[in-house]
SEKE-666375 format. One record per residue (C-alpha): x, y, z; residue in one letter. Coordinates in steps of 0.5 Angstrom, whole numbers, padded with zeros to 4 digits. Example, Ala and Ser with C-alpha at 12.3 -4.5 7.8 and 13.67 -1.06 7.14 Angstrom:
<pts>
      xx      yy      zz   aa
    0025   -0009    0016    a
    0027   -0002    0014    s
</pts>
This chain:
<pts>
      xx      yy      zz   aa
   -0284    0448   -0001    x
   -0281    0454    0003    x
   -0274    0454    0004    x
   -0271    0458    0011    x
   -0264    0460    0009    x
   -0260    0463    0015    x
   -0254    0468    0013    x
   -0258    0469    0005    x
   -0254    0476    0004    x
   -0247    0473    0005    x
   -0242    0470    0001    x
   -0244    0462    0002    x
   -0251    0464    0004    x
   -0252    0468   -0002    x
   -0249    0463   -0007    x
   -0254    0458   -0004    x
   -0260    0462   -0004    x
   -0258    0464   -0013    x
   -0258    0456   -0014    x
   -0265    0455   -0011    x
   -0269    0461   -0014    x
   -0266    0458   -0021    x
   -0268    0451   -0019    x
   -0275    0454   -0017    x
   -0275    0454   -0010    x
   -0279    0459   -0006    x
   -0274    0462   -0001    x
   -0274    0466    0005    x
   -0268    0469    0006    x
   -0266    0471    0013    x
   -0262    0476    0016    x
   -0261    0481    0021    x
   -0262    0487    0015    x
   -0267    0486    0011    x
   -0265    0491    0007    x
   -0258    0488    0006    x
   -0261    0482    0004    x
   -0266    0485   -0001    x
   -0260    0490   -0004    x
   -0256    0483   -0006    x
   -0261    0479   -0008    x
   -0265    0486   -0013    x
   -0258    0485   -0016    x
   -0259    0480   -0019    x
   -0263    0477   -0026    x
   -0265    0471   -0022    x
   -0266    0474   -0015    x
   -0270    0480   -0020    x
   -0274    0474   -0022    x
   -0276    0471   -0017    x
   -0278    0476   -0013    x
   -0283    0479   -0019    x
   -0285    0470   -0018    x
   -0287    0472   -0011    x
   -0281    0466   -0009    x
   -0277    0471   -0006    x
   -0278    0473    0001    x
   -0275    0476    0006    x
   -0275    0476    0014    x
   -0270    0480    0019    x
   -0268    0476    0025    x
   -0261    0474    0028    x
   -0259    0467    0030    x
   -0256    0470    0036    x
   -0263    0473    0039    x
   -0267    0467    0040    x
   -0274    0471    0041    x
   -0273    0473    0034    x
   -0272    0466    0030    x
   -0280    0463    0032    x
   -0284    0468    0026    x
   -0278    0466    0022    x
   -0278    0458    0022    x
   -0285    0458    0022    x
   -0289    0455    0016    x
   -0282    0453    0012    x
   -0281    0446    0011    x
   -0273    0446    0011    x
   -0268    0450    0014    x
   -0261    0452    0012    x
   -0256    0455    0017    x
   -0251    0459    0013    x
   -0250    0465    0018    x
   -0242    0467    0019    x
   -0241    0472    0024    x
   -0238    0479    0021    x
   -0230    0480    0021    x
   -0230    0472    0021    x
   -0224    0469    0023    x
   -0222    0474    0026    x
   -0227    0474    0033    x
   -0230    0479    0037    x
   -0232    0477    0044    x
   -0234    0484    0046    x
   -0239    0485    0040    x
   -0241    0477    0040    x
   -0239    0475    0034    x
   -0235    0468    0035    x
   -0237    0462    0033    x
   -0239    0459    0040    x
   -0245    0464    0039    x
   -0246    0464    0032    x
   -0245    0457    0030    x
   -0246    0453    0037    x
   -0250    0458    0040    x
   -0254    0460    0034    x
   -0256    0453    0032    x
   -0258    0452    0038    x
   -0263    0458    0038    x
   -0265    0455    0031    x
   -0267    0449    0034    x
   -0270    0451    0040    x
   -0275    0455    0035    x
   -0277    0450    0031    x
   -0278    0446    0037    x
   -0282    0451    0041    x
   -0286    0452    0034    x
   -0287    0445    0033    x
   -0287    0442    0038    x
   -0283    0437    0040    x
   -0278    0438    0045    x
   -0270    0437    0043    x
   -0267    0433    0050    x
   -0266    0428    0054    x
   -0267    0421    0054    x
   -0275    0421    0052    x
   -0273    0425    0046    x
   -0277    0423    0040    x
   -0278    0424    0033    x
   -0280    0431    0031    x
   -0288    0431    0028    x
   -0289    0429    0022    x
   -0289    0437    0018    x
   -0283    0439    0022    x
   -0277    0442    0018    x
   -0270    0439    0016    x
   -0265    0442    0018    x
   -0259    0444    0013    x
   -0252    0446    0017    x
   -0245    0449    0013    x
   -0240    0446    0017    x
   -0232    0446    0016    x
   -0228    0440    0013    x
   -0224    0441    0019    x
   -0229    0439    0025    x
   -0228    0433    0029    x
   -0230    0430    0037    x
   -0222    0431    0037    x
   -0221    0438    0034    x
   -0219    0443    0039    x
   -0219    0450    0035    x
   -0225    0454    0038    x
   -0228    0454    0031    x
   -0228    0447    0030    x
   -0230    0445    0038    x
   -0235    0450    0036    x
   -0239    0447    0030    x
   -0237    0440    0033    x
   -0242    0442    0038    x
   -0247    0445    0033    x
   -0247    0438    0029    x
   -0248    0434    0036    x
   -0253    0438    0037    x
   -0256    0437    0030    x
   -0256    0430    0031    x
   -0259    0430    0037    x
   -0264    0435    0036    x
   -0270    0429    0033    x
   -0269    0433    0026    x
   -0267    0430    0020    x
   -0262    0433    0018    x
   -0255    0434    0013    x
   -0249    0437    0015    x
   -0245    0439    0010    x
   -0238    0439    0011    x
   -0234    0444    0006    x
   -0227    0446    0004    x
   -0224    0453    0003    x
   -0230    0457    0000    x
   -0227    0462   -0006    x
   -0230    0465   -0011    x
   -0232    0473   -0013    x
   -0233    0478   -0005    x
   -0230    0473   -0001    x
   -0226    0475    0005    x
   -0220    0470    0005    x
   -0218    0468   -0001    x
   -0219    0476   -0004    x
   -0216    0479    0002    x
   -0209    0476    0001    x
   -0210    0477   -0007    x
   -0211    0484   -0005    x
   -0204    0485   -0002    x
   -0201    0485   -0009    x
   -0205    0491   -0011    x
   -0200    0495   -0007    x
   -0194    0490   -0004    x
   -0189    0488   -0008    x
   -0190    0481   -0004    x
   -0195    0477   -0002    x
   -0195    0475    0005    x
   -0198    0469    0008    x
   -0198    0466    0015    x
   -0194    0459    0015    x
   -0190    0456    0010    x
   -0197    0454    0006    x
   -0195    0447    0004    x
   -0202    0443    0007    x
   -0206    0441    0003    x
   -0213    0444    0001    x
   -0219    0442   -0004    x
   -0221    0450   -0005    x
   -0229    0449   -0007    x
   -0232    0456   -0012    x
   -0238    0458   -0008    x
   -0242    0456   -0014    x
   -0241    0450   -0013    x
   -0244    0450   -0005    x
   -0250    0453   -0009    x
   -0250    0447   -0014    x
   -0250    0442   -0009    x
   -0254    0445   -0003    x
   -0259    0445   -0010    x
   -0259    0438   -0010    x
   -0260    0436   -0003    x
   -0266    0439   -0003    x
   -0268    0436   -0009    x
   -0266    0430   -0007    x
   -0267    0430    0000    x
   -0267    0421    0001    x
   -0260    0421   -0002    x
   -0257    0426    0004    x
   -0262    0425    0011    x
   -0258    0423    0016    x
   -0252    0425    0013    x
   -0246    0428    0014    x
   -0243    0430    0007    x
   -0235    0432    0005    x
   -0235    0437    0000    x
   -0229    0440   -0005    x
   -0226    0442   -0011    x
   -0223    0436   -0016    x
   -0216    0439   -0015    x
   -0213    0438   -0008    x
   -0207    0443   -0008    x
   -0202    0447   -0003    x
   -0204    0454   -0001    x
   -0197    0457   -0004    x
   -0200    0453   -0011    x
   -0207    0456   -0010    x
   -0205    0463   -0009    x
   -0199    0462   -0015    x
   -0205    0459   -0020    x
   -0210    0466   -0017    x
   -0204    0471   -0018    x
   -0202    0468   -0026    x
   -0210    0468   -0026    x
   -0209    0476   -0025    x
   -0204    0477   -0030    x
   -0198    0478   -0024    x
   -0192    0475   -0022    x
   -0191    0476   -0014    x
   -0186    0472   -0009    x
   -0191    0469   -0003    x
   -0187    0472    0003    x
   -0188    0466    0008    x
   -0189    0468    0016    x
   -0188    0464    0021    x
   -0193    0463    0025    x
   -0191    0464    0032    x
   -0189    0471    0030    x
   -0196    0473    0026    x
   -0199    0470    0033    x
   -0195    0475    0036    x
   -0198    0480    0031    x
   -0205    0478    0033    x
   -0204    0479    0040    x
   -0202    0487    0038    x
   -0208    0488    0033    x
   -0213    0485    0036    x
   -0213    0491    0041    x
   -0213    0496    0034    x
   -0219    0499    0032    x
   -0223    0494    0027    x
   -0219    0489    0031    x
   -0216    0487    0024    x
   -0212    0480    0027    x
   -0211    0475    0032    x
   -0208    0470    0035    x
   -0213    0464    0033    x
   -0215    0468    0027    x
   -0209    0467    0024    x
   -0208    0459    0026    x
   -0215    0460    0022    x
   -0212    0462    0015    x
   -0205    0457    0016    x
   -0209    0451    0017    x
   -0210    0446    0011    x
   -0217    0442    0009    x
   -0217    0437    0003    x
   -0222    0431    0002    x
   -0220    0424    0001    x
   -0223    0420   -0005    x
   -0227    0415   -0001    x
   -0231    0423    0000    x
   -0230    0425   -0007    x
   -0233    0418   -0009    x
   -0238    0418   -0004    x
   -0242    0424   -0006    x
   -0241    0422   -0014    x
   -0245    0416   -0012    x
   -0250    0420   -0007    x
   -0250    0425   -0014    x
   -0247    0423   -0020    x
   -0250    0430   -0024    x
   -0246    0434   -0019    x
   -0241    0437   -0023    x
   -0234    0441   -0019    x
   -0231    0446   -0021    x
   -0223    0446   -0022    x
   -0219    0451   -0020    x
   -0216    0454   -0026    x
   -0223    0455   -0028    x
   -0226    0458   -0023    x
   -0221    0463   -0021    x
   -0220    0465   -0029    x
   -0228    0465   -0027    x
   -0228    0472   -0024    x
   -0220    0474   -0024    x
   -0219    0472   -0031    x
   -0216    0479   -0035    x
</pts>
């Protein structure tokens, strides 16, 4: 079984690819550098390994350049769109890196080259199933997406789900909660104050609930689901840590897990959109507007979700926060 992974060179895409090569699977890492790919995954014991295996190849293309991805996709067996746009939440237009053409657009493109490879059209009321050997497609979605969510990044993974669903393909989407873990540009970036302030400032009074996922346990699942494919076809699967907490306890337990006493200096929103408004005109565009309604939002799942995957995959183990913070902020 070949594995296609999208985005493999990122912080999800990575987590995944890692866990597949420990479980055995051969994987094609996709990106728009080879050499950044083959630089992450040469860092590694298990990525060393499997390339010594022969398990690890690596194919440049881009989600947003459709001529790129036929050679891609042809010969996997399944396909794992992980790629996030560079600077993500902080959208770009003029470069194109926004979620309309990453993750609407770009997982329009993965179909469309899984169809011109295979086959099989992917619209349009004669719409069949693909041919026998076609693909399954894997997609990392948000915990927060839904027909009636009207943020350009829900309405734009909505519009890849209803895709992916209509597409003829079996598939999985898994929608997953705040990712945190070692190199991500969320949680990190807002630890990364107290290294110089004597505060650290969030947008929003940080009082909605999450469910934090360590991006080792995205990998775990993602591990599963290929082992498993009957559990989770035709599935859309909720994923979070066991702790549902606030964004002002998280960052109280990350701090404590750093070794440092910080007060969380709360801005209100309608004033850092006016902030974003101003340095979305700086050079790095640094903020938004929508980027910071993006980092004030909460997402957290349900028990019937948490019960629903314990019986889809009852060796499926999450990490709690305490653990997985101390995991890689512990002193």
């Amino acid at each position: 079984m070949i594995i296609l992974v999208s985005g493999a060179s990122g912080f999800v895409g990575g987590a995944i690819t890692r866990h597949l090569l420990d479980a055995g699977q051969e994987v094609r890492a996709m990106n728009r550098s080879t050499a950044a790919a083959m630089q992450k995954h040469a860092g590694n014991e298990t990525g060393r390994r499997a390339l010594a295996e022969g398990r690890l190849t690596f194919v440049e293309a881009d989600v947003t350049k459709p001529d790129t991805l036929p050679a891609a996709v042809e010969g996997v067996d399944t396909v794992i769109h992980a790629a996030q746009f560079t600077g993500a939440p902080v959208e770009n237009p003029a470069k194109g890196l926004t979620y309309a053409a990453v993750d609407r657009d770009g997982t329009l493109n993965l179909i469309g080259a899984i169809a011109q490879v295979y086959g099989a059209p992917t619209s349009g009321p004669a719409m069949a199933r693909f041919p026998s050997g076609s693909p399954r497609f894997l997609y990392m979605s948000g915990i927060t997406v839904s027909a009636e969510a009207r943020e350009p990044w829900d309405r734009a993974k909505w519009q890849a789900e209803e895709a992916i669903r209509g597409s003829g393909l079996t598939w999985t989407i898994v929608r997953s909660c705040w990712a945190y873990g070692p190199n991500d540009s969320a949680l990190n970036r807002i630890l990364g104050y107290s290294d110089y302030l004597p505060f650290v400032p969030i947008f929003g009074r940080g009082e909605d609930p999450l469910s934090p996922v360590f991006v080792e346990d995205i990998g775990q699942l993602i591990a599963l689901l290929i082992a498993n494919p009957d559990n989770s076809a035709d599935t859309t699967v909720k994923l979070g840590g066991p702790d549902t907490v606030t964004l002002n306890e998280l960052l109280e337990l990350a701090l404590r897990a750093k070794g440092r006493r910080r007060p969380i200096l709360h801005i209100p929103k309608p004033l850092g959109r006016v902030q974003g408004a101003v340095m979305q005109f700086l050079p790095g565009r640094p903020l938004t507007p929508d980027a910071v309604d993006f980092v004030a939002q909460g997402g957290a799942v349900s028990e019937a979700d948490r019960a629903l995957l314990a019986e889809r995959f009852p060796e499926f183990r999450g990490t709690g926060v305490r653990e997985g913070l101390g995991n890689y902020l512990g002193r």
